[in-house]
N, C-alpha and C positions, 0 to 999 in steps of 0.2 A: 764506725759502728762497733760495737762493746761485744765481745763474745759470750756466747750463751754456753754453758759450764752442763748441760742437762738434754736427755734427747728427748724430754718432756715437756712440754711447754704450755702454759695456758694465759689466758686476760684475765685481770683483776673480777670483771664481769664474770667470768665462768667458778671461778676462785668462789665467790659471791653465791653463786646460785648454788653449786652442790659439790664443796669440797671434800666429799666421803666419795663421791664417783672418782673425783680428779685421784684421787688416792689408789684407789682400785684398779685404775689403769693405770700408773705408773709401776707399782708392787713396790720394789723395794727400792725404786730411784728416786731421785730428786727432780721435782718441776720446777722450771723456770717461769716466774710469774714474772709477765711483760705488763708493763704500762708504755702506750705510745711504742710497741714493739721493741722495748727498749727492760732490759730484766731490770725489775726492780726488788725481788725479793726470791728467795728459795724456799721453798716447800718439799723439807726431808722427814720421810718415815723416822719415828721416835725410835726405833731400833737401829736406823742409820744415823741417828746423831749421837748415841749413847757407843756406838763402835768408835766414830769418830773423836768423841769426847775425850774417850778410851786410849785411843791411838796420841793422844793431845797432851795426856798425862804422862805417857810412857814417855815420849819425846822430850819431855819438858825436865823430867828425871833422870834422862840418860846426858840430856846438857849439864844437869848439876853434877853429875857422879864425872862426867871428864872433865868440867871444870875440877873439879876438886882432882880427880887424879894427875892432871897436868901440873896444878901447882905444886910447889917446889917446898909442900910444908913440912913438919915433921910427922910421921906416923908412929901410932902407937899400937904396936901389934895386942891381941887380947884374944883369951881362947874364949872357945865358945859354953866353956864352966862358967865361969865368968860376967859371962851375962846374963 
């Protein structure tokens, strides 16, 4: 059985009929949209995807900046005139 990631849950069928309510009852969480009780898709408030988007970028820049400080390259110091 596949874990459901959401304490909101609904069927494709409800999904279908009136997804501005499914919305309204969850507020700011994510539904888990089952087919065959089985999640097939997430249904996140556009405010919780742009945090997470957020959160995705920061991550992904802070991989580059320790990659980069870990290697072993030359650095060139530079004041902030300069630039």
């Amino acid at each position: 059985m596949q874990l459901i990631l959401s304490n909101y849950t609904a069927s494709i069928s409800e999904l279908k009929k009136s997804p501005t309510e499914l919305l309204k009852k969850a507020g700011n969480e994510a539904i888990a949209i089952l087919n065959h009780n089985t999640p097939s898709a997430y249904l996140v408030p556009s405010e919780t995807y742009e945090k997470l988007m957020e959160m995705l970028d920061d991550y992904m820049l802070y991989r580059e900046v320790k990659e980069r400080l870990d290697n072993d390259s030359d650095y060139i110091e530079v004041s902030l005139n300069e630039l």
